[in-house]
Backbone and ligand atoms as CSV (ligand in chain L), in Angstrom:
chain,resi,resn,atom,element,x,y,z
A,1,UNK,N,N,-26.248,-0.600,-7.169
A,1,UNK,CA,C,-25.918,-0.784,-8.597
A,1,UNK,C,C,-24.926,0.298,-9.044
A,2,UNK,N,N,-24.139,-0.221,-9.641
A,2,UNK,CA,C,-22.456,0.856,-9.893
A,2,UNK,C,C,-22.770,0.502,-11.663
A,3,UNK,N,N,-22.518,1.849,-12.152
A,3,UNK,CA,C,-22.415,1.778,-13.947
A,3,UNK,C,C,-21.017,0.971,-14.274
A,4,UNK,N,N,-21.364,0.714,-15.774
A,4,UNK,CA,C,-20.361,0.115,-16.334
A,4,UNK,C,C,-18.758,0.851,-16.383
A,5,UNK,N,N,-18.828,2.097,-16.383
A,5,UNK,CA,C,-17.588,2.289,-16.187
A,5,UNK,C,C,-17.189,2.724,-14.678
A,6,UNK,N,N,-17.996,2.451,-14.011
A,6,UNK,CA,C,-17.765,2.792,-12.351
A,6,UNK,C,C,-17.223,0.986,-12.354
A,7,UNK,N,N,-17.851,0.089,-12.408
A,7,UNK,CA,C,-17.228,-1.371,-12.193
A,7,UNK,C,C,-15.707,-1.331,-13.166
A,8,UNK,N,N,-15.594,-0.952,-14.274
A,8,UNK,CA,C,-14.078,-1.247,-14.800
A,8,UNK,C,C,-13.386,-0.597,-14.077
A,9,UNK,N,N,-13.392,0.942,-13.604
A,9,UNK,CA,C,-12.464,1.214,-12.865
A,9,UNK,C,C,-12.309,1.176,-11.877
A,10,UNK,N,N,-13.243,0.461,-10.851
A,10,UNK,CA,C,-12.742,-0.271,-9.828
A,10,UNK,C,C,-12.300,-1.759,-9.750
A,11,UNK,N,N,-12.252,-2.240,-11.492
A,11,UNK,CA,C,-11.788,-3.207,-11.065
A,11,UNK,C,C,-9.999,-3.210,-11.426
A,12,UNK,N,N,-9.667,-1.950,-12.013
A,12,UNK,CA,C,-8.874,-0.989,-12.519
A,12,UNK,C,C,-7.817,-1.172,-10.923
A,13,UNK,N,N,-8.502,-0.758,-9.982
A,13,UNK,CA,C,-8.300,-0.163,-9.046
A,13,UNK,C,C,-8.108,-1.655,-8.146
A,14,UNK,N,N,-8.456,-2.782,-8.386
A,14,UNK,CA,C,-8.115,-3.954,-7.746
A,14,UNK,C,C,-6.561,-4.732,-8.476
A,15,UNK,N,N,-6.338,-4.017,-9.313
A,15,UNK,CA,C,-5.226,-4.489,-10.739
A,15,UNK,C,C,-4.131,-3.643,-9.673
A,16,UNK,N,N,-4.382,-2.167,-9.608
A,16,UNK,CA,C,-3.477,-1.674,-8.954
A,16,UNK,C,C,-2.820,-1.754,-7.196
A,17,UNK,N,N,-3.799,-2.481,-6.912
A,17,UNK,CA,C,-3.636,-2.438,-5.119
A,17,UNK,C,C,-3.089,-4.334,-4.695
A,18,UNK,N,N,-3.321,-4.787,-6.291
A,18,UNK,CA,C,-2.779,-6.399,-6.281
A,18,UNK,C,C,-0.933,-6.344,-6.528
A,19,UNK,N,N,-1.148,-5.412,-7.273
A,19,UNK,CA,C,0.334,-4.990,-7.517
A,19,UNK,C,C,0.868,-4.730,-6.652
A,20,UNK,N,N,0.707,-4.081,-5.901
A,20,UNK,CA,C,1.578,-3.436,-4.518
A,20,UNK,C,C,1.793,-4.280,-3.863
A,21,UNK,N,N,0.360,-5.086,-3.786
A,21,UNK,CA,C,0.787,-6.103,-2.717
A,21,UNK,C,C,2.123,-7.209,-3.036
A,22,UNK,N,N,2.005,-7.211,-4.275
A,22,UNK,CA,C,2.973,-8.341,-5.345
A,22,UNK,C,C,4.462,-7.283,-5.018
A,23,UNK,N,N,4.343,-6.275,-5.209
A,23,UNK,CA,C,5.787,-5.412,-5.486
A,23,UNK,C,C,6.362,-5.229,-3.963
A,24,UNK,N,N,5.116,-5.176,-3.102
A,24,UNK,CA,C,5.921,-5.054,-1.486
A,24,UNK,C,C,6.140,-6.840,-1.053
A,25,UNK,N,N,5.758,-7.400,-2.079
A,25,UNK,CA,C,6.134,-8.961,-1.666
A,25,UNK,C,C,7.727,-9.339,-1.782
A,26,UNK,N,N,7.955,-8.736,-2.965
A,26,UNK,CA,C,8.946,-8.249,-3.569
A,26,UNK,C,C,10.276,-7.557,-2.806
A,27,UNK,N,N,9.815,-7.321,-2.348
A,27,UNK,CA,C,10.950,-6.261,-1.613
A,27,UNK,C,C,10.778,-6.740,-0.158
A,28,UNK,N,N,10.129,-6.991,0.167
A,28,UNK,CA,C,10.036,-8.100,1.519
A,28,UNK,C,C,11.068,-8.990,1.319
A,29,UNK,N,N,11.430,-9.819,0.036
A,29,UNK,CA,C,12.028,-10.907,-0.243
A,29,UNK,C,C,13.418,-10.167,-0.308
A,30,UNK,N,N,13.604,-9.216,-1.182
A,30,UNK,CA,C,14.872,-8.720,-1.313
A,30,UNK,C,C,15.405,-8.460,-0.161
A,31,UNK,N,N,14.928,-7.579,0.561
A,31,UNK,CA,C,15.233,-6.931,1.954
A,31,UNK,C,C,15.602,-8.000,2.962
A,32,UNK,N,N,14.915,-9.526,3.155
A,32,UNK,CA,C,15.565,-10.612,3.446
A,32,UNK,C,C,16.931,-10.833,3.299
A,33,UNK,N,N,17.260,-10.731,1.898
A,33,UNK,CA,C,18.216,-11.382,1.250
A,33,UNK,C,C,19.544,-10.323,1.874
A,34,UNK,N,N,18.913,-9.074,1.874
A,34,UNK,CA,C,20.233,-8.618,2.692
A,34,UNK,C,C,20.430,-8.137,3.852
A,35,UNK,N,N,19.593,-9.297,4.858
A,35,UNK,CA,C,19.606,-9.461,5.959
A,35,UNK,C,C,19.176,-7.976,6.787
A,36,UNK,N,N,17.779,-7.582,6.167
A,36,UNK,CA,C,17.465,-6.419,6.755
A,36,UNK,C,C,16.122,-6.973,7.633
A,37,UNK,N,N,16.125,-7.316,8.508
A,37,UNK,CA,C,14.876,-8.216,8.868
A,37,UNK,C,C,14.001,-7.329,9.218
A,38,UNK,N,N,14.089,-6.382,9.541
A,38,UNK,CA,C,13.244,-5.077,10.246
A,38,UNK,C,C,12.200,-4.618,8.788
A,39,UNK,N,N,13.308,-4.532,7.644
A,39,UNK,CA,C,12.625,-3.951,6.506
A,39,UNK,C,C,11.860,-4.801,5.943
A,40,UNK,N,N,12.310,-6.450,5.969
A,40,UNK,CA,C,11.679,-7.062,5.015
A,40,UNK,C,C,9.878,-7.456,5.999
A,41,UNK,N,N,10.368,-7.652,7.488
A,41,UNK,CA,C,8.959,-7.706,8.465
A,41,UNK,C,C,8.018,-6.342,7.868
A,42,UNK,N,N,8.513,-5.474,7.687
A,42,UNK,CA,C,7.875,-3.849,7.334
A,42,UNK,C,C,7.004,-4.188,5.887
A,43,UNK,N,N,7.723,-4.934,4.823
A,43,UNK,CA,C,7.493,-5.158,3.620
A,43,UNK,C,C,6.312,-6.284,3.563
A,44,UNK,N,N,6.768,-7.001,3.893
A,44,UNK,CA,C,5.609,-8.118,4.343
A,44,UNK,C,C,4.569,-7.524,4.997
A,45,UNK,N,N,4.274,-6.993,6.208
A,45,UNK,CA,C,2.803,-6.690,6.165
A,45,UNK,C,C,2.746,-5.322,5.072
A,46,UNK,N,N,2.817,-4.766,4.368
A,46,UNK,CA,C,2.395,-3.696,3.537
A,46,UNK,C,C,1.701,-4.296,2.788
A,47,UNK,N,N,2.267,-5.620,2.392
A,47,UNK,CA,C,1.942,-6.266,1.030
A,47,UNK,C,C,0.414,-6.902,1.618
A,48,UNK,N,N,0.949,-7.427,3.151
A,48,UNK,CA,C,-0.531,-8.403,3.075
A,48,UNK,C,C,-1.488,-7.139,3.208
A,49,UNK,N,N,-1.303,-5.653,3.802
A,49,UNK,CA,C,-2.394,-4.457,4.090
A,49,UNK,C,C,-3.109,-4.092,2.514
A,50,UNK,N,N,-2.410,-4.488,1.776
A,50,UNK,CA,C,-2.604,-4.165,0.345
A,50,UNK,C,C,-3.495,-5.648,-0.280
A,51,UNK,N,N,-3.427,-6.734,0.098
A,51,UNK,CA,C,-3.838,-7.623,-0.180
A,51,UNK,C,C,-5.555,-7.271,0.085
A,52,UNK,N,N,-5.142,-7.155,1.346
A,52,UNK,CA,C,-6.729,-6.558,1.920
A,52,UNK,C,C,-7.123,-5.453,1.508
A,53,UNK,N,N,-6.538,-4.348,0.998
A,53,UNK,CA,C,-7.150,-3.165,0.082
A,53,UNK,C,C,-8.261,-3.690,-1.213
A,54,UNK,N,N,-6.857,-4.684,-1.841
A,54,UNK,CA,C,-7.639,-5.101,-2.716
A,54,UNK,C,C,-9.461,-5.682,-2.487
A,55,UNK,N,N,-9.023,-6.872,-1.955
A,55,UNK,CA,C,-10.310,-7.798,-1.604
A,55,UNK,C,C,-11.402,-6.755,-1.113
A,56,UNK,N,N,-11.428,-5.765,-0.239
A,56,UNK,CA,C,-12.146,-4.319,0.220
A,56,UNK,C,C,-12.838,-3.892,-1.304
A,57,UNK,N,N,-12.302,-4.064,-1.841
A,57,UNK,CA,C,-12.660,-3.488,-3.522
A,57,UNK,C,C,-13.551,-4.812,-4.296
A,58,UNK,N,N,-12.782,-5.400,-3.974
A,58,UNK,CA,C,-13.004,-7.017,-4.713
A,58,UNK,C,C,-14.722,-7.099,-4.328
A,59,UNK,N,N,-15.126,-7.325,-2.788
A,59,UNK,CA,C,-16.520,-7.552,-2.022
A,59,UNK,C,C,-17.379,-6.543,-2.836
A,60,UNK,N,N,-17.034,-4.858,-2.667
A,60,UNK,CA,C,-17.746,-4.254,-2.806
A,60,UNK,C,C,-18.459,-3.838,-4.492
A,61,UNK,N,N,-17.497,-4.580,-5.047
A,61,UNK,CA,C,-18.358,-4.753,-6.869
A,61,UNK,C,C,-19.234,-5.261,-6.729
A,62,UNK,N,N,-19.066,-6.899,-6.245
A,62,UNK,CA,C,-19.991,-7.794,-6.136
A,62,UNK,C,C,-21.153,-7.262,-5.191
A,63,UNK,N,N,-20.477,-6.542,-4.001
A,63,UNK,CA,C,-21.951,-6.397,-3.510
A,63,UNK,C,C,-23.112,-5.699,-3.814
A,64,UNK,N,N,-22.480,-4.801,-5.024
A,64,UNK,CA,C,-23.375,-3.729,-5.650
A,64,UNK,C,C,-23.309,-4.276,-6.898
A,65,UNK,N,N,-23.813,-5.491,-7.001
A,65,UNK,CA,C,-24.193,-5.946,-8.451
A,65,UNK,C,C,-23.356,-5.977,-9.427
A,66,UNK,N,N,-22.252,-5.962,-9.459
A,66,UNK,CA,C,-21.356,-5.721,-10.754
A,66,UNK,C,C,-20.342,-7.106,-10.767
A,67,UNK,N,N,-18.955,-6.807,-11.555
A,67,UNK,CA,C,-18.301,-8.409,-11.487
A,67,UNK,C,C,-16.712,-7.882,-10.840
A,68,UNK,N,N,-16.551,-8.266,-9.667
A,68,UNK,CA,C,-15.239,-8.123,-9.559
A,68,UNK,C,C,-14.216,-9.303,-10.836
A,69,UNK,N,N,-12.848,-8.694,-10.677
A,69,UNK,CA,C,-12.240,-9.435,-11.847
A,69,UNK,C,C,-11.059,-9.574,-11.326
A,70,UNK,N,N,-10.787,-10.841,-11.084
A,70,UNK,CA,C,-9.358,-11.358,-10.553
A,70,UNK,C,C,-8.095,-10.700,-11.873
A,71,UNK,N,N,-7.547,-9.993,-11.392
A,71,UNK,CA,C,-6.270,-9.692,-12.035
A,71,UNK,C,C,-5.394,-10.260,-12.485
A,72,UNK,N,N,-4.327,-9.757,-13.550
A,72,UNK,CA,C,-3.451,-10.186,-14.022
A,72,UNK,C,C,-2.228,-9.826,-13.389
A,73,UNK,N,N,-1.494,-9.986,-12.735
A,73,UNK,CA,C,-0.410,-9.353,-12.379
A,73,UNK,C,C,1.035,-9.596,-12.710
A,74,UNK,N,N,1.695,-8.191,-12.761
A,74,UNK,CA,C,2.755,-7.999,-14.107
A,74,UNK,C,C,3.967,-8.445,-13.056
A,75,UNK,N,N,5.023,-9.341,-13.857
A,75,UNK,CA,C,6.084,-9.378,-12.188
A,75,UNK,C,C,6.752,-8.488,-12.038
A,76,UNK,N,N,6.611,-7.932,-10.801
A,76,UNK,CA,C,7.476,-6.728,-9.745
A,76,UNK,C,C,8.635,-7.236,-10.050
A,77,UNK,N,N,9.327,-6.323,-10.113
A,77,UNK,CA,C,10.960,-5.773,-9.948
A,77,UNK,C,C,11.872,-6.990,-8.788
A,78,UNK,N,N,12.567,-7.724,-9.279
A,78,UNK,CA,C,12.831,-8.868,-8.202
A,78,UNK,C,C,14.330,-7.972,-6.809
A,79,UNK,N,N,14.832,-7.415,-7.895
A,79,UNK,CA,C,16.055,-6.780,-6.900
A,79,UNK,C,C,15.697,-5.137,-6.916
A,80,UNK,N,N,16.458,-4.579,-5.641
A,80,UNK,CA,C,16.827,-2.875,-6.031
A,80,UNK,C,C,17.839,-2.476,-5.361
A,81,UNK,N,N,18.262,-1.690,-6.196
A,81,UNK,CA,C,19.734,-0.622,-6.211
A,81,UNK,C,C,20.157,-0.718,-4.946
A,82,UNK,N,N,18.922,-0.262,-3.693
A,82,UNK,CA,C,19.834,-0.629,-1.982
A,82,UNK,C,C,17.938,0.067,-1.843
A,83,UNK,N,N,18.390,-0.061,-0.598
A,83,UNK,CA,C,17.344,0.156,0.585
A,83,UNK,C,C,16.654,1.654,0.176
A,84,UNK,N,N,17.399,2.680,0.187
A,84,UNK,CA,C,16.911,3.948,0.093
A,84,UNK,C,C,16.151,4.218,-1.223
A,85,UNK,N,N,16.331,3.072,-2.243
A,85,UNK,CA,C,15.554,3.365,-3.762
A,85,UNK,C,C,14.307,2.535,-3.833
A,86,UNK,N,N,14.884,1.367,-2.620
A,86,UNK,CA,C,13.150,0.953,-2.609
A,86,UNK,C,C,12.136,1.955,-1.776
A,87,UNK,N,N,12.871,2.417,-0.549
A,87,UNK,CA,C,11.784,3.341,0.387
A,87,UNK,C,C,11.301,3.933,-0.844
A,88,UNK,N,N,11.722,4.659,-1.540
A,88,UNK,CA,C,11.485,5.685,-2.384
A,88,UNK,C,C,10.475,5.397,-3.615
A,89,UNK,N,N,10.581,3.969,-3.745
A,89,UNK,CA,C,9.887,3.337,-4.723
A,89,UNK,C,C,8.528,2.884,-4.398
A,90,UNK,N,N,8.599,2.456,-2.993
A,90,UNK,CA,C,6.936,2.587,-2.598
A,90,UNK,C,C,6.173,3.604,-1.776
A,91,UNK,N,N,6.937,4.445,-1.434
A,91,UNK,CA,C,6.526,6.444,-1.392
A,91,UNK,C,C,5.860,6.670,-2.874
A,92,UNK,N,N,6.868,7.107,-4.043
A,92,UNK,CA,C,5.623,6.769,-5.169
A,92,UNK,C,C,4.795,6.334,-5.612
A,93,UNK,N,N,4.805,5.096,-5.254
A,93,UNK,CA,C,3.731,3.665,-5.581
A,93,UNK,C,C,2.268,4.113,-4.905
A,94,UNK,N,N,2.599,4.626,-3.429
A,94,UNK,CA,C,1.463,4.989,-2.769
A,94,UNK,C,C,1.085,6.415,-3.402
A,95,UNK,N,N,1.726,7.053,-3.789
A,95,UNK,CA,C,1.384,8.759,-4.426
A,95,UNK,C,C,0.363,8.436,-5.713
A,96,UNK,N,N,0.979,7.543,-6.728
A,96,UNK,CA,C,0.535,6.543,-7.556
A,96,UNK,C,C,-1.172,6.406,-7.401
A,97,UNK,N,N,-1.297,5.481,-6.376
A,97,UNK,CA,C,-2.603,4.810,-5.798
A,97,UNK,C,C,-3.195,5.787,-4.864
A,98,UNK,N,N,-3.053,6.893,-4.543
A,98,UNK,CA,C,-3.549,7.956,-3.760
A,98,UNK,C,C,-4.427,8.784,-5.177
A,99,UNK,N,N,-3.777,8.825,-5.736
A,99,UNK,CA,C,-3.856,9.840,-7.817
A,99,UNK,C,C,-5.267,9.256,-7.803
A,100,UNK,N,N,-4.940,7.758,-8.103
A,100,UNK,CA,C,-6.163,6.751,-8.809
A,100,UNK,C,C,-7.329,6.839,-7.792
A,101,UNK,N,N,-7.228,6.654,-6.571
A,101,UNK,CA,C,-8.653,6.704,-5.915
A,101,UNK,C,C,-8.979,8.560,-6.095
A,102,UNK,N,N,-8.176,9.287,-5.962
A,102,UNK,CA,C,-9.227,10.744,-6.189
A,102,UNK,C,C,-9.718,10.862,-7.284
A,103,UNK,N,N,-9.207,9.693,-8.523
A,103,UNK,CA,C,-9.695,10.358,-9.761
A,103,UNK,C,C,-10.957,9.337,-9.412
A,104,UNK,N,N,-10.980,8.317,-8.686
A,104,UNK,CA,C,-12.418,7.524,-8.642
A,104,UNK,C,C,-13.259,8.250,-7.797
A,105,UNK,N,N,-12.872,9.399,-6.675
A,105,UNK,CA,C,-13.636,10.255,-6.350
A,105,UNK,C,C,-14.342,11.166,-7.546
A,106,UNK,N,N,-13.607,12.091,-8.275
A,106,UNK,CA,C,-14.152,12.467,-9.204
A,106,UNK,C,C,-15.404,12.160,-10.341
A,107,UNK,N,N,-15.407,10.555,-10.517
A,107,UNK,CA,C,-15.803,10.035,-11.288
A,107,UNK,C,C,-17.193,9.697,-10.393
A,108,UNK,N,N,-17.034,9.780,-9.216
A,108,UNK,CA,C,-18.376,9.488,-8.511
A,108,UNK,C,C,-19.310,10.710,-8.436
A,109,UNK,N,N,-18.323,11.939,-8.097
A,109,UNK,CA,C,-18.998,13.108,-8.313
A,109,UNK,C,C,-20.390,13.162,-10.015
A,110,UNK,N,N,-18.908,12.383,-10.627
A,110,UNK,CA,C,-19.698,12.892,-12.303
A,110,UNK,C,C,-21.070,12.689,-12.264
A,111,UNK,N,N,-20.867,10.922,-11.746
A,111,UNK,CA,C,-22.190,9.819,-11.560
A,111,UNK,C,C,-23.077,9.903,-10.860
A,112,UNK,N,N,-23.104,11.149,-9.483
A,112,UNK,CA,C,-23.970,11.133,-8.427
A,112,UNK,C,C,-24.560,9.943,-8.061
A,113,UNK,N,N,-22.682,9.080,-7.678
A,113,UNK,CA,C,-22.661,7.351,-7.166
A,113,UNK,C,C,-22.060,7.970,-5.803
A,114,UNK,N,N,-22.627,8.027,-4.610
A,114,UNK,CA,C,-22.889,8.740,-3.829
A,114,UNK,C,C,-22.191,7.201,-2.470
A,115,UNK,N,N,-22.943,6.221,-3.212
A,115,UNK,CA,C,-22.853,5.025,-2.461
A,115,UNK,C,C,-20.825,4.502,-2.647
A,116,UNK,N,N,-20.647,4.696,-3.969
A,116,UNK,CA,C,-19.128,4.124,-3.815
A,116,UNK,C,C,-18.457,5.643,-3.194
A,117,UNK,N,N,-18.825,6.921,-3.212
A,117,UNK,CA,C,-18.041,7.844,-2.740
A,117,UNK,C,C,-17.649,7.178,-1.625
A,118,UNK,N,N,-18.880,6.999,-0.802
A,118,UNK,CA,C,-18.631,6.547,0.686
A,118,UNK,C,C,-17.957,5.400,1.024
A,119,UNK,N,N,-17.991,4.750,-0.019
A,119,UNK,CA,C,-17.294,3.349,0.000
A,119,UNK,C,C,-15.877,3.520,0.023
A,120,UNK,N,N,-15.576,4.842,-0.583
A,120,UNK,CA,C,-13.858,5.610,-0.716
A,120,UNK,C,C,-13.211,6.183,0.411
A,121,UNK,N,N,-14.105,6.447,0.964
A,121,UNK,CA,C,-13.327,7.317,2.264
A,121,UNK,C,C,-12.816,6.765,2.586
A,122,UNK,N,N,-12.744,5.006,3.242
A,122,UNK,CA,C,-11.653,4.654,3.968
A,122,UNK,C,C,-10.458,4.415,3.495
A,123,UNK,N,N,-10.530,4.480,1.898
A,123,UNK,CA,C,-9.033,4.244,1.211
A,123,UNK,C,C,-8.025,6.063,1.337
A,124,UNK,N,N,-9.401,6.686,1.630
A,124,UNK,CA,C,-8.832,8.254,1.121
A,124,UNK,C,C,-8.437,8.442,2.703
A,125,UNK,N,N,-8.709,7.886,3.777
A,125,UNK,CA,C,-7.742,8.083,5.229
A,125,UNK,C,C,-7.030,7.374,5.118
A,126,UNK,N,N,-6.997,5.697,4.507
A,126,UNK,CA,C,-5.775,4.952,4.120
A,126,UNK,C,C,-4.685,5.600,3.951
A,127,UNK,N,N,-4.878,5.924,2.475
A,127,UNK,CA,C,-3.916,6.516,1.580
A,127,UNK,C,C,-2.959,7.519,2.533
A,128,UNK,N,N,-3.783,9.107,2.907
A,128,UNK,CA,C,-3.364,9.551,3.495
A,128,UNK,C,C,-2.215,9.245,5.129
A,129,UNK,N,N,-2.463,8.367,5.998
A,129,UNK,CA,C,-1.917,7.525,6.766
A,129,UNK,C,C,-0.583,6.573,5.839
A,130,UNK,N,N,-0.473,5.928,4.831
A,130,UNK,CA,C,0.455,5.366,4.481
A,130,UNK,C,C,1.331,6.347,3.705
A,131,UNK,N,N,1.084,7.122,3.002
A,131,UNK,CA,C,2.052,8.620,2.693
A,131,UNK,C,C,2.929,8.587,3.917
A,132,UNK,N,N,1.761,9.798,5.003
A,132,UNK,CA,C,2.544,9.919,5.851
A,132,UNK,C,C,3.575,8.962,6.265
A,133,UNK,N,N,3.504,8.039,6.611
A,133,UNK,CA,C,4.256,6.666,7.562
A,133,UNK,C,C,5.378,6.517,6.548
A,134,UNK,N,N,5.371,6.413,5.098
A,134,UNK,CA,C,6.696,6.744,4.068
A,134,UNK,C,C,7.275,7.827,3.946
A,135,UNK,N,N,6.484,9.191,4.199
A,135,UNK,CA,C,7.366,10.351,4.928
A,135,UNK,C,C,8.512,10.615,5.943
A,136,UNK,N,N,7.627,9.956,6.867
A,136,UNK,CA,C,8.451,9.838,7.871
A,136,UNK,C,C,9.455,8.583,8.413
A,137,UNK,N,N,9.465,7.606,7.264
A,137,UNK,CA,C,10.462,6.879,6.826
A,137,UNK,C,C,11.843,7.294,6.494
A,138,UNK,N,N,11.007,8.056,5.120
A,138,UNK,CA,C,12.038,8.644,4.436
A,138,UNK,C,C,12.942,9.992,5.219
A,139,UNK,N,N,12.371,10.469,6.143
A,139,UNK,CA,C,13.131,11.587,6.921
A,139,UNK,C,C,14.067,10.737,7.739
A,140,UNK,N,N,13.557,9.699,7.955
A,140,UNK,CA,C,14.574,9.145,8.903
A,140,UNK,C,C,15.968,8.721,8.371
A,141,UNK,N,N,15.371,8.415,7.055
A,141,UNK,CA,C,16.555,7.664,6.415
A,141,UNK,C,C,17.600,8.933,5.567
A,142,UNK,N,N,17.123,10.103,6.037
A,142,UNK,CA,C,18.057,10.995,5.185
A,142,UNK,C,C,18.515,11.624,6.328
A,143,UNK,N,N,18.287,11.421,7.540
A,143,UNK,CA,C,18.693,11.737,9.016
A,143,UNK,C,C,19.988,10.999,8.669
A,144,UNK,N,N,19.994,9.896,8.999
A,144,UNK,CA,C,21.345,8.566,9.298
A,144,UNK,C,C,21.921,8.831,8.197
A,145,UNK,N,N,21.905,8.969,7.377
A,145,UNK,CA,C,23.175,9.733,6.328
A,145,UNK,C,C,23.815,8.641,5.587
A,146,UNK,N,N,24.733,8.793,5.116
A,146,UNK,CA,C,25.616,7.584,4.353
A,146,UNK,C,C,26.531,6.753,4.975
A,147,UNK,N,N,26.714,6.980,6.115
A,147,UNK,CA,C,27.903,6.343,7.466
A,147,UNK,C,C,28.010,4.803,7.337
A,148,UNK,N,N,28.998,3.718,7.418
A,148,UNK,CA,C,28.819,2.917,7.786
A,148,UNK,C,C,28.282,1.983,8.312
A,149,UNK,N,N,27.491,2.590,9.335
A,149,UNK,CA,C,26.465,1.394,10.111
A,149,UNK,C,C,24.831,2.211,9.220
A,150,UNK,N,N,24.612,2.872,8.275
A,150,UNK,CA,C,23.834,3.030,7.899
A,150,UNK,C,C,22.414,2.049,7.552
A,151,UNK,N,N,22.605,0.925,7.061
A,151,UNK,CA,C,21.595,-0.073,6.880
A,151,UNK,C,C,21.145,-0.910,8.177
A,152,UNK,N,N,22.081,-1.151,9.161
A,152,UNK,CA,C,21.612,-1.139,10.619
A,152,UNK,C,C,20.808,-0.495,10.965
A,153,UNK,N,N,21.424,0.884,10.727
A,153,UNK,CA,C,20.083,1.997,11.357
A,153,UNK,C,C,19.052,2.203,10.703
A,154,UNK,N,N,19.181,2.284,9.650
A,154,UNK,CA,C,17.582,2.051,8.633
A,154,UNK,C,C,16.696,0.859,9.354
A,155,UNK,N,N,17.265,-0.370,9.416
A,155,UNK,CA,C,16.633,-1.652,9.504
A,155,UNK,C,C,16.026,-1.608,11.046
A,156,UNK,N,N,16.596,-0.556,11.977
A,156,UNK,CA,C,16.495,-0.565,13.638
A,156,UNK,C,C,14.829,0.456,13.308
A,157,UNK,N,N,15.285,1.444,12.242
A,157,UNK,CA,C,14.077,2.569,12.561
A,157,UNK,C,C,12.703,1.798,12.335
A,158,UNK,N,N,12.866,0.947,10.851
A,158,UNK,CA,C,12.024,0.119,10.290
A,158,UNK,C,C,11.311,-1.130,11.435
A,159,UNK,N,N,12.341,-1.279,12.182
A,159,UNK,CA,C,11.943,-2.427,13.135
A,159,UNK,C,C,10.500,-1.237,14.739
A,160,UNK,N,N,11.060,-0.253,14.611
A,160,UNK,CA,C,10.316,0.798,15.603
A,160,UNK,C,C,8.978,0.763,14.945
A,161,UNK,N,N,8.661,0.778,13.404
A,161,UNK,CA,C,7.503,0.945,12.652
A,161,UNK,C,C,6.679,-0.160,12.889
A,162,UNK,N,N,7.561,-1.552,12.909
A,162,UNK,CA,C,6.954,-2.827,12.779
A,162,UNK,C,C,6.171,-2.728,14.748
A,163,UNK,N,N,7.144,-2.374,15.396
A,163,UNK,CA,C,6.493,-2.475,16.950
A,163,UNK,C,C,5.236,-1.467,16.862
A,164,UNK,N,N,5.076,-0.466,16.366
A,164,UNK,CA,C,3.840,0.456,16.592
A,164,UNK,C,C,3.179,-0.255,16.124
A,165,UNK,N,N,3.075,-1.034,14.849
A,165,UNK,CA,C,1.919,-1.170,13.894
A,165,UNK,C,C,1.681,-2.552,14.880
A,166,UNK,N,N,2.676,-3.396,15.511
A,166,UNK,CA,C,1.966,-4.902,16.338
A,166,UNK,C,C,1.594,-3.919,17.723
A,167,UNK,N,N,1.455,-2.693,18.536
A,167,UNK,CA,C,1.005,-2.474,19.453
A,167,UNK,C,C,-0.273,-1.428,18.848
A,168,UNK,N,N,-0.832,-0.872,17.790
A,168,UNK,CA,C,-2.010,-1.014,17.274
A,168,UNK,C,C,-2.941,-1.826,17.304
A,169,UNK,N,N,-2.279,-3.252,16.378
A,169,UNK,CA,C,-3.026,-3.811,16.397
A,169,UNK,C,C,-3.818,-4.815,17.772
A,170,UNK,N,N,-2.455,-4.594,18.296
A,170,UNK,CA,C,-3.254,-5.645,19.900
A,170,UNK,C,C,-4.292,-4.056,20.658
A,171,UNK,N,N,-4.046,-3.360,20.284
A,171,UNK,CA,C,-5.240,-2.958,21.473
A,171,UNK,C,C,-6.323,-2.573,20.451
A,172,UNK,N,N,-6.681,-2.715,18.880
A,172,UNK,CA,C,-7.849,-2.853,18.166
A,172,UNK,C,C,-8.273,-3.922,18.689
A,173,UNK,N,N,-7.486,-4.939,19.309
A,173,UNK,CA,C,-7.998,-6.317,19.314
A,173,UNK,C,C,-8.936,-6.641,20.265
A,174,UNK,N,N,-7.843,-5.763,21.586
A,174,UNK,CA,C,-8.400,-5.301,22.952
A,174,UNK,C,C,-10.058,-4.474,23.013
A,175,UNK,N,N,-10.050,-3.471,21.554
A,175,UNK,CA,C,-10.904,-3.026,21.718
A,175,UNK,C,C,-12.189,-3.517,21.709
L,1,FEO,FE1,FE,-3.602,0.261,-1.102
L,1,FEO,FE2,FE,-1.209,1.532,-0.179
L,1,FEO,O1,O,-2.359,1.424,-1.527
């Protein structure tokens, strides 16, 4: 059993992780459009990893008695400036949604809700893991510089991200 304001702000917290998924849908599509296939494959699963953040949130209201609440969602940003303002735009987004789950840590502390703390940790190694991985995006992309074949090489590094994350997942699969 989760209090009344432990259920709004996790359902707070399903509003925000629906978004991402909607805003990296978003930029999946854009990143298509200018034939970045590496970025927009990259964008697309973020969005569906976020899809599943959500629903992770969604189960666990309901399973502790409370009401999950299907969201409203606001429409994401359809175009951006170039490649380097979106990296940059969902580096924040995740800094963003990193903020909101410690302040739902906090709030568990208040409650001695001991049960959703634990229910947090895996967003709080999430979180931490998707920072990083936009860190080291973003280093890459301030490596390759402004040169000509620049969006090639963005879209090649982005395509290296997409192979780790499909040779992860086949040997979880394996496991
Ligand atoms: Fe679920 Fe990347 O925030």
């Amino acid at each position: 059993m989760i209090s009344k304001k432990m259920e709004a702000t996790l359902n707070k917290q399903i509003e925000l992780e629906a978004y991402a998924s909607f805003l990296y849908l978003s930029m999946a599509s854009w990143a298509d459009q200018q034939g970045l296939e590496g970025a927009a494959k990259f964008m697309l699963r973020q969005s569906s990893e976020e899809r599943d953040h959500m629903l992770r949130i969604f189960h666990y209201i309901n399973e502790v008695d409370g009401h999950a609440i299907t969201p409203a969602i606001k429409q994401p940003p359809k175009t951006f400036k170039s490649i380097n303002v979106m990296l940059e735009e969902v580096y924040k987004h995740e800094q963003k949604v990193t903020k909101a789950i410690h302040k739902i840590v906090e709030l568990c502390y208040k409650e001695d809700d001991y049960t959703t703390l634990n229910f947090l940790q895996w967003y709080i190694d999430e979180q931490r893991e998707e920072e990083a991985t936009m860190r080291s995006i973003l280093d890459k992309v301030k490596l390759i510089g402004e040169g000509g074949q620049k969006l090639y090489y963005i879209d090649m590094e982005m395509e290296k991200f997409n192979a780790m994350a499909a040779a992860e997942a086949a040997a979880e699969a394996d496991a």
